[in-house]
N, C-alpha and C positions, 0 to 999 in steps of 0.2 A: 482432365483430373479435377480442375474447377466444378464442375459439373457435377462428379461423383461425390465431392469433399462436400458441398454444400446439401445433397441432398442426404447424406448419413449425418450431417450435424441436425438438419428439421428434424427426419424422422425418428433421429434418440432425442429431440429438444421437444417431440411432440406425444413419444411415449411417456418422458418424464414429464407432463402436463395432464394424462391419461392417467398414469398411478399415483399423480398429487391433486388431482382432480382440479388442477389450477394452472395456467401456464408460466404465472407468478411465481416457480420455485429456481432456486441455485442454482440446481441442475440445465435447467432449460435456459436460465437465464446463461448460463456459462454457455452454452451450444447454440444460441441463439447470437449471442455476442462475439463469438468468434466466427459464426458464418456473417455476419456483417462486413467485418472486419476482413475477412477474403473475399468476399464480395467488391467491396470500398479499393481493394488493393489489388484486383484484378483490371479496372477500371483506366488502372496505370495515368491518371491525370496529372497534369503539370509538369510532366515531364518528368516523370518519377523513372529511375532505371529499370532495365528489365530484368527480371528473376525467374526462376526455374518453377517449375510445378513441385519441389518437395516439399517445401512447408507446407501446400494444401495436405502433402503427407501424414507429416508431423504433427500438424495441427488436429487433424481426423483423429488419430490412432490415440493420442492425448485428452480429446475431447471423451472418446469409445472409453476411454480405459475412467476417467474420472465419473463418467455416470456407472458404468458397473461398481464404482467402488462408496461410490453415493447409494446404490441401492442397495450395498452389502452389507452397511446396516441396518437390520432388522427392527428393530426397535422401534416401537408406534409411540404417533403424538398420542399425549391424553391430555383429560381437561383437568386442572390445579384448583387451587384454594388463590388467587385474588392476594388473599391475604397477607399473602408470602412474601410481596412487596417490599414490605417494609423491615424486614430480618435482618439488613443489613445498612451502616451508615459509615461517613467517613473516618477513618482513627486520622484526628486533626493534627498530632502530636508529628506523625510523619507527611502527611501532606503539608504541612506549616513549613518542613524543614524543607523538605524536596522541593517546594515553592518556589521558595525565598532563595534557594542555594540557583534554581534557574530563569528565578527573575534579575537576581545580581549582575549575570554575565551575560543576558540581553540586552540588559542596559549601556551595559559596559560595550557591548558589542554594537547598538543602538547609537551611541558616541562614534565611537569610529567609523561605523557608515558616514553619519553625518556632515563626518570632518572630510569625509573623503568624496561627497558629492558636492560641499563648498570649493572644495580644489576644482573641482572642475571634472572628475572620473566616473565614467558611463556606469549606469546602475547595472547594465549588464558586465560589467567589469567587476564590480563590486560583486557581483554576484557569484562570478566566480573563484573571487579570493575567499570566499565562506568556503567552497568547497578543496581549496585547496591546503589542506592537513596537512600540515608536517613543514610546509614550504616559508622560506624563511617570509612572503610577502604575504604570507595566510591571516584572515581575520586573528584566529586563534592563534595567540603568539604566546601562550607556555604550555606546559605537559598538564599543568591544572584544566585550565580553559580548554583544550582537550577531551581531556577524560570528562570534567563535567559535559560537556557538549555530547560525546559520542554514548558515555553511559548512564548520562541523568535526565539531559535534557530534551535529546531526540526519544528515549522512551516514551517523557511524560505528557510530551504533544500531546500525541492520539487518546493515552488515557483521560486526560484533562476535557478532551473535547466531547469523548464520549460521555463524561459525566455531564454535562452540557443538554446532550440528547436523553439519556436518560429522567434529567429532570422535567424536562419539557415534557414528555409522556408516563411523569409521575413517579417512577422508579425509584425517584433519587432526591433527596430534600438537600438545596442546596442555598444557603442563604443569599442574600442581594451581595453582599460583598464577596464571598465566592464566585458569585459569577461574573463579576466585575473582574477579577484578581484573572479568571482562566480566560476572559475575552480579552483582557490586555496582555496577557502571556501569548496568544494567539496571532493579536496585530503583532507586537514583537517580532514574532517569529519568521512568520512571513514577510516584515518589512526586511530584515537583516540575510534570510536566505533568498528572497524573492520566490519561495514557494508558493504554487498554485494547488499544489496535491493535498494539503493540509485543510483546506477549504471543499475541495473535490471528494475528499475522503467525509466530511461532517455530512454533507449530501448525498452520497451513498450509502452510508451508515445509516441514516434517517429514512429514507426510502428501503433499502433493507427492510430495517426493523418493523415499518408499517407492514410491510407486504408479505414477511414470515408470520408475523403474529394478526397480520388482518385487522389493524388498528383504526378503528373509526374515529377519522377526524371533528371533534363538534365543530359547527360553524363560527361561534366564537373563535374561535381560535384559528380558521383558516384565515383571517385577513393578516396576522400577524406570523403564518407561516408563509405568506405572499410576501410583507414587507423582508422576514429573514432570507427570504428566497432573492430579492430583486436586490438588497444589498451585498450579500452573498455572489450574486451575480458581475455585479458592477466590481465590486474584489479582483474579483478572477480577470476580468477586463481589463483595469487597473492594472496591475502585476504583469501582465504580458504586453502591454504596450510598452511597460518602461525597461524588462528586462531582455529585448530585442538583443540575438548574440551577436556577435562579430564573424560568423560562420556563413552570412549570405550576400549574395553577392545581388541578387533581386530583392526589390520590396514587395514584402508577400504582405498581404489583406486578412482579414479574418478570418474567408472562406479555405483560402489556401493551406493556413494555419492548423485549422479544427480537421482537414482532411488527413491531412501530415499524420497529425498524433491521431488520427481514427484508421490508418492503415500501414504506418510504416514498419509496424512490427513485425510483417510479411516478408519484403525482402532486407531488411536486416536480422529477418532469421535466417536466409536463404546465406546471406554473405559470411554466419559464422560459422554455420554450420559447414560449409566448403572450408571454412579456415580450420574448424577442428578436427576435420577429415584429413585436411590435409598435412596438418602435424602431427595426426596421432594422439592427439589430445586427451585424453582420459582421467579422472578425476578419482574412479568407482567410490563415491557414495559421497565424499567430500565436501561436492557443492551445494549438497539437500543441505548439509546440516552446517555448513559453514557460520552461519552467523550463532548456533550454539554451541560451535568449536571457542568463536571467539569470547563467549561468554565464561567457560571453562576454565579458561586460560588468564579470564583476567586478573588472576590473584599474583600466577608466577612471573604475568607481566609487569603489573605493579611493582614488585618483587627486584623488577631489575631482567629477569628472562627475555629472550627472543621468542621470536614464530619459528614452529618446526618449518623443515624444508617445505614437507609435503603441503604443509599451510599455504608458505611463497609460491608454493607450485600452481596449487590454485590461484592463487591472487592475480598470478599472471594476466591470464585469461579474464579477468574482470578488468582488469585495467585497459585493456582491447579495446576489451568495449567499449567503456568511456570514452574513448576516441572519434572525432568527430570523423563521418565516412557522407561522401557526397552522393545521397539517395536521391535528391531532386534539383536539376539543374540548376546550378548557381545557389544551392542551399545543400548544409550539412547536418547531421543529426546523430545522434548517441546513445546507448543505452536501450531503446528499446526494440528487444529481443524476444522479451514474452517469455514464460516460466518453463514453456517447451525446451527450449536451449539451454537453460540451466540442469533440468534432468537428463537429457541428451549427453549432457559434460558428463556426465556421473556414468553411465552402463550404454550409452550410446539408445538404440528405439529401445533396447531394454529397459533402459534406466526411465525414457519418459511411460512407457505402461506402468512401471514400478512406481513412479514419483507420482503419478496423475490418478492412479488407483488409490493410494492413500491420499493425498490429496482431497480427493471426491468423499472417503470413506469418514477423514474425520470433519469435513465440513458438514456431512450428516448430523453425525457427532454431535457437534456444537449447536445444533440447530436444535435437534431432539431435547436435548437435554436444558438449553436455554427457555426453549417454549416448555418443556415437563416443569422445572422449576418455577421459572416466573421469576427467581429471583436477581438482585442487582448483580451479586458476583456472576451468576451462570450467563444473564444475558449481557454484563460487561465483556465476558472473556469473546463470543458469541464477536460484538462491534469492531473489536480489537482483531479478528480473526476477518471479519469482512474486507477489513485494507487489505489483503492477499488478493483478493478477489480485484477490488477496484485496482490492484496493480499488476494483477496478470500478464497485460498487454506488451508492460515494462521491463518486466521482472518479477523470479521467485524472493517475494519478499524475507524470506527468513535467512538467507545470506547478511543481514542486517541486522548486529549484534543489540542496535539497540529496539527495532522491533520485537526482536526476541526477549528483551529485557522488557519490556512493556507488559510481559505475561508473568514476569516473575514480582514486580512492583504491585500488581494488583490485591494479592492475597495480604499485602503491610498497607496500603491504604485501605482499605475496609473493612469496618470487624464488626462482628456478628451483633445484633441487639439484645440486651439481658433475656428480653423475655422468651430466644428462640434462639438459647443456648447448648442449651440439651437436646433440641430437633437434628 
């Protein structure tokens, strides 16, 4: 089944390099990166448990179904006006406020890490109490700190950063203290959750953007995408040394580490997919759109309301996952499932052809229409859309109310320039 799975992921990763006349596109890059990744996890190193041939399944039939639906949009690149660049800038009025409102509770938040690695308490301890919500020993210790966290401040990461990339490749005018204000938003961030993917994602997005639009680097400027690159790097470094869990029982290495997150998405697909089989599990449509359910809803929850059942129903099943499950000997791991499992939840192989076909169709989308534009909002929305992509391996990112809020924040931070108002 290995065999089969990898040679129909080349040959659609090499038709879609044949019709893009590049092997540099989404497409291929999506079918290229998942035959790795079953490659890498066929390999069974370090003592990784053994799993079934269906996720070669799943993963195939997902891959098949996202390039048809990439090529089902029709719509051709064409060449723009340059000019169009500049059409859009920031409205400072709500970036000023949305800022400030998530710089206050990093800070605050910034504090109590602090206090709590003077005691004496492992940064991967710490690290886990950021993620634990609602819980009486949780970072976030009211329903403010909260809601700002789940619906202000996780939004404004990604957009912040992208406006970052954006300027670096001219898009975007942002002054010295702007980008001061979103690089110290950023250390924040990552110092307090011990996020690495926040960092992962700026580097993706960046490479992205070169390699859809074919952006030629001047040399000038390569050596200070070398330096952003090697500190960048040393971050990520940095961050995983110190947030080492309490989940292993071995001390894994570098090598060990980068193998792990480059293939265990394989059999902790293998192990949900048995568990959702096995309870009957079914969602039908729920889990695509989850995190815009939660968006929906969050007036009547403000409000004082509850989550419907059907909500908690879902949720169930997310909370699983979270769960640490021991994929390599004497080491545990969580969470990464891959976006296959999450449309599987929804209509079973039906739901992932359905989910991985739109999927593919509006990634087109945002591509076409980003590159026809040129402008800041199209190729904003465009970077913001790429973290799916960089979190594929993970998870369907839109189960995540405030990734999904991320795309509604953009249309109030940036408004149109007088003179390309009527365009």
């Amino acid at each position: 089944m290995l065999v089969l799975a990898l040679s129909v992921l080349i040959i659609f990763a090499l038709i879609g390099a044949f019709k893009e006349k590049s092997i540099l596109n989404i497409q291929s890059i999506f079918c290229l990166m998942w035959a790795m990744i079953c490659w890498l996890a066929s390999l069974r190193l370090f003592d990784m448990v053994a799993f079934s041939d269906r996720p070669y399944l799943v993963i195939s039939i997902g891959c098949v179904s996202f390039s048809f639906g990439y090529w089902a949009y029709i719509r051709k690149k064409r060449i723009v006006k340059v000019g169009e660049r500049d059409s859009y800038s920031l409205n400072l009025r709500i970036y000023n406020g949305l800022y400030y409102i998530s710089i206050v509770l990093l800070f605050i938040l910034a504090i109590r890490v602090i206090g709590l690695l003077q005691m004496g308490v492992p940064y991967s301890v710490i690290r886990d109490l950021y993620g634990e919500i609602g819980e009486s020993n949780s970072l976030l210790q009211s329903k403010a700190e909260i809601f700002i966290n789940t619906f202000i401040l996780v939004a404004l990461v990604p957009v912040f950063n992208a406006f970052l990339i954006l300027h670096f490749f001219n898009y975007l005018k942002l002054s010295k203290k702007q980008i001061i204000q979103i690089v110290l938003l950023a250390v924040l961030y990552c110092f307090v959750t011990g996020s690495r993917i926040v960092i992962t994602n700026l580097i993706f997005q960046a490479l992205i953007l070169v390699m859809t639009f074919r952006i030629k680097i001047p040399m000038k400027e390569v050596r200070k995408v070398a330096v952003v690159g090697v500190v960048l790097y040393f971050a990520i470094s940095f961050i995983s040394e110190n947030r080492q869990k309490d989940h292993a029982l071995v001390d894994w290495g570098t090598k060990e580490t980068y193998y792990a997150y480059s293939s265990l998405a394989v059999p902790m697909l293998d192990h949900y997919l048995t568990i959702a089989d096995r309870t009957n599990f079914m969602t039908y449509g729920m889990t695509t759109v989850y995190g815009v359910c939660r968006v929906i809803l969050l007036p009547y929850l403000v409000a004082g309301g509850a989550y419907p059942d059907f909500f908690l129903y879902t949720e169930s099943f997310f909370k699983q996952i979270d769960e640490y499950i021991p994929i390599f000997y004497g080491v545990q791991h969580n969470a990464f499932v891959s976006i296959f499992l999450y449309f599987y939840l929804d209509f079973g192989y039906v739901g992932v052809i359905l989910g991985c076909f739109l999927y593919g169709f509006l990634f087109r989308y945002f591509i076409v229409r980003a590159y026809n534009k040129r402008d800041v909002y199209s190729i904003l929305i465009f970077l913001i859309f790429v973290i799916s992509l960089a979190k594929c391996f993970a998870r369907w990112e839109f189960v995540n109310a405030g990734y999904v809020l991320a795309f509604i924040y953009i249309p109030f931070l940036l408004k149109k320039n007088k003179k390309y108002e009527r365009s």
